[in-house]
N, C-alpha and C positions, 0 to 999 in steps of 0.2 A: 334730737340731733343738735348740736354746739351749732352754733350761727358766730361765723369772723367775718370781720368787714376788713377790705385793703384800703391801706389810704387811696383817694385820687387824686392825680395831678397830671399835667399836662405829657409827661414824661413818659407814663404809662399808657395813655389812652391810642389808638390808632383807628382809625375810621377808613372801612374799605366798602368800596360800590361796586356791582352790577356795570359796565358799560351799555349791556343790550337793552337790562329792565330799568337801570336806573334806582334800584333798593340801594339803603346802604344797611350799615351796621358797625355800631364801636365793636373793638376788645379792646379787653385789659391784659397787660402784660407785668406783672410784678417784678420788681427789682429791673424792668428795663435801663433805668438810670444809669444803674450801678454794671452794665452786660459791654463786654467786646463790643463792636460795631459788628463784628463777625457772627458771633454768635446772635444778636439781635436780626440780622439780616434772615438765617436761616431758621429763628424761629417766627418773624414774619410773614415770609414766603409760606411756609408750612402750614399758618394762620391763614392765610389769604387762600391758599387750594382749597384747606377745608370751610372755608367763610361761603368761595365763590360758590362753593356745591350746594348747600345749603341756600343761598338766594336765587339759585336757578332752576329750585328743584318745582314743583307747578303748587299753588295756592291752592287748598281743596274749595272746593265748588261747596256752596250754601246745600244744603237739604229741604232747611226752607226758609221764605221767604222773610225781611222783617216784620211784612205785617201781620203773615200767620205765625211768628212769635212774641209780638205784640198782643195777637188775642188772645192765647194760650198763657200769657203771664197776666194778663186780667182775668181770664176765669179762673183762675189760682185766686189768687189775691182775693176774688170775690168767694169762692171756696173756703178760704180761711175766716173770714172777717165773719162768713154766717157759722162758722163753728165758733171760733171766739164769742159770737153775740147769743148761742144756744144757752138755755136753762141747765141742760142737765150737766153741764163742764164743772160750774159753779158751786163753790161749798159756802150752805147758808149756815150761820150757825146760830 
C-alpha cells in the first residue's frame, strides 16, 4: 500500500473536545485554505458529529491488570533468552 503524507499547517488542522469528558482530538482537513467559508463550515460540523461520537463512545475496560502483564512479558522474555542460550539452536562447525 502507497503511504502520502499532506502537508501540515496551521490552516488545516482543527482541534475538537468532549465538553462532559474533557477528550479532545485534531483532524485534518486538506485544501481547507483554499474552501468557501461555507463549505469549510459544513464539512466541520459533519467532522465534529462524527469526532464527538467517537470520544463519547466508553473506553474498553483492561482484561488485565499491568502487573499481571508485566509478569507475563517477563516470563517471555525469560522463555526466549533460555532457548536462545540452548545448545541444540546452534551450528558448530
Amino acid at each position: 500500500m502507497a503511504k502520502f503524507y499532506l502537508p501540515m499547517n496551521s490552516r488545516n488542522k482543527y482541534t475538537i473536545q468532549d465538553p462532559e469528558s474533557g477528550r479532545k482530538q485534531d483532524i485534518l482537513i486538506p485544501g481547507a485554505g483554499s474552501m468557501d467559508k461555507s463549505q469549510l463550515n459544513e464539512i466541520l460540523e459533519w467532522q465534529t458529529e462524527k469526532t464527538l461520537k467517537e470520544l463519547r463512545a466508553p473506553r474498553p475496560k483492561r482484561v488485565y491488570s499491568k502487573k499481571e502483564v508485566g509478569q507475563a512479558l517477563n516470563e517471555f522474555n525469560k522463555a526466549l533468552r533460555r532457548r536462545q542460550a540452548s545448545t541444540h539452536n546452534k551450528i558448530n562447525f
